[in-house]
C-alpha positions in Angstrom: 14.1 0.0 -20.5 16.0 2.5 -18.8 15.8 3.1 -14.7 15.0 6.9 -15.5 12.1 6.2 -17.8 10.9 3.3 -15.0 10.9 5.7 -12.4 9.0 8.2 -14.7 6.4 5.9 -14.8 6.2 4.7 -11.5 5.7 8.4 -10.8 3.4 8.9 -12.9 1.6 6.2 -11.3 1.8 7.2 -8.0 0.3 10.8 -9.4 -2.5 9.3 -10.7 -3.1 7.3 -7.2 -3.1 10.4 -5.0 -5.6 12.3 -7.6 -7.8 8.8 -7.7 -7.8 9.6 -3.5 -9.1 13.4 -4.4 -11.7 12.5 -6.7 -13.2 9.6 -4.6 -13.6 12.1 -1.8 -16.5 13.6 -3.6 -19.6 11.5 -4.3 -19.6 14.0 -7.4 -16.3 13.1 -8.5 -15.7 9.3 -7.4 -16.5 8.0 -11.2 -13.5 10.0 -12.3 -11.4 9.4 -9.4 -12.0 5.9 -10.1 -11.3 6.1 -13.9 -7.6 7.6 -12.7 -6.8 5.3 -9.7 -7.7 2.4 -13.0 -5.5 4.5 -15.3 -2.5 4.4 -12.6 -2.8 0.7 -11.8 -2.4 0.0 -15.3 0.4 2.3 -15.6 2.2 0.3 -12.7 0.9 -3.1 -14.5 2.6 -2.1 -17.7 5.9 -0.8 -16.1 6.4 -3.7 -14.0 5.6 -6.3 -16.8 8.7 -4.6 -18.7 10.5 -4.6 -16.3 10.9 -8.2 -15.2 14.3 -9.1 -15.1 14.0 -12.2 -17.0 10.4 -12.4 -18.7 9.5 -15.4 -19.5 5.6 -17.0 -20.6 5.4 -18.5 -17.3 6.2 -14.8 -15.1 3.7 -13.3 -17.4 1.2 -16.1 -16.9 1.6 -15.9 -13.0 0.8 -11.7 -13.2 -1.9 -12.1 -15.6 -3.5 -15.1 -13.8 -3.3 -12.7 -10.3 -4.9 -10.2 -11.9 -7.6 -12.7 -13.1 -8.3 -14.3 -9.6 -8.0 -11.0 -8.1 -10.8 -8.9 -10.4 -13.1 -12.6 -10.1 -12.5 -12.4 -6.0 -13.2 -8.2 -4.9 -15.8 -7.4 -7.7 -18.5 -9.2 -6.0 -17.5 -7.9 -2.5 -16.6 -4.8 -3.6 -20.0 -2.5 -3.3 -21.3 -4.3 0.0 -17.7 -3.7 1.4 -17.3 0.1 0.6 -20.8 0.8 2.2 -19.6 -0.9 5.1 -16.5 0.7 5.2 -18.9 3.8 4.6 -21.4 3.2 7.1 -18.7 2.7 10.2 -16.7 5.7 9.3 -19.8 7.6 9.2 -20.7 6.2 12.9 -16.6 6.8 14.1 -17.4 10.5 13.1 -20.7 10.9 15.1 -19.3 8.9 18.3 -16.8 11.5 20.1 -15.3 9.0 22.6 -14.4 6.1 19.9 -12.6 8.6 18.3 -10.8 9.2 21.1 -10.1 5.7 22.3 -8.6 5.2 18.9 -6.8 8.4 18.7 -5.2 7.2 22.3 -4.7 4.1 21.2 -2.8 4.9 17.8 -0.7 7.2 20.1 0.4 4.5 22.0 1.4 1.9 20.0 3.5 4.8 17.9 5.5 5.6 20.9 6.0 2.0 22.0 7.2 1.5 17.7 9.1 4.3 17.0 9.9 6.4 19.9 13.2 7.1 21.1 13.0 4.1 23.7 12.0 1.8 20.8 14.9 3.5 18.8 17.6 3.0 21.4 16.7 -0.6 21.9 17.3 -1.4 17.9 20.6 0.4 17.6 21.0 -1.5 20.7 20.6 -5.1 19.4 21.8 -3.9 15.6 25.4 -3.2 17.8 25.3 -6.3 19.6 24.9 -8.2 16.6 27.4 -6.3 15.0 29.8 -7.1 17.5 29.7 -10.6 17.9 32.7 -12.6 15.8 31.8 -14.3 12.8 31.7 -18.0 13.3 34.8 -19.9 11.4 34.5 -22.4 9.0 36.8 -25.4 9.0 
């Protein structure tokens, strides 16, 4: 299968992932966003199956197998976990200063990852590395 065709599906995947994330927004619309977020993880399924780069019975077993233990393992924990999930985001948007504590604490662990400090240090030990002779073999 071609890389161009691949990456058409993965796209197409990724499509129907973001629209899954707008219809589940809406208690009116989660069954459909749910039927596309199933359509676009079988899309992915189906691309990535063709595109092992040397299938054999045993590659397909594993995947298949996964998928198994995987549907067996979140069904059952699946509707008492999203009205948990449900029931704390509804209490982070009712309590102000949680929100904020979170909001200050996200902040800060973003500077301390990715800020220009954080930056300079990386380059800094990516040089040093760089820079350091090879070691010879005998």
């Amino acid at each position: 299968m071609s890389a161009n065709v691949v990456a058409l599906g993965y796209l197409v995947a990724a499509i129907c992932f973001v629209l899954a994330l707008r219809g589940l927004s809406s208690p009116a619309t989660s069954q459909q966003g749910n039927r596309i977020g199933i359509a676009g993880m079988a899309v992915a399924i189906l691309f990535t199956l063709f595109t092992l780069p040397h299938p054999s019975f045993g590659s397909y077993f594993m995947i298949l197998l996964g998928l198994a233990l995987v549907g067996a393992l979140v069904e059952p924990v699946l509707p008492s976990a999203t009205v948990a999930l449900a029931s704390l985001l509804a209490s982070l948007l009712e309590d102000r200063e949680a929100r904020a504590q979170m909001a200050s604490a996200a902040l800060t662990l973003a500077h301390g990852r990715y800020g220009l400090a954080a930056a300079v240090a990386g380059h800094r030990r990516l040089y040093e590395e760089l820079r350091r002779p090879e070691p010879r073999s005998h």
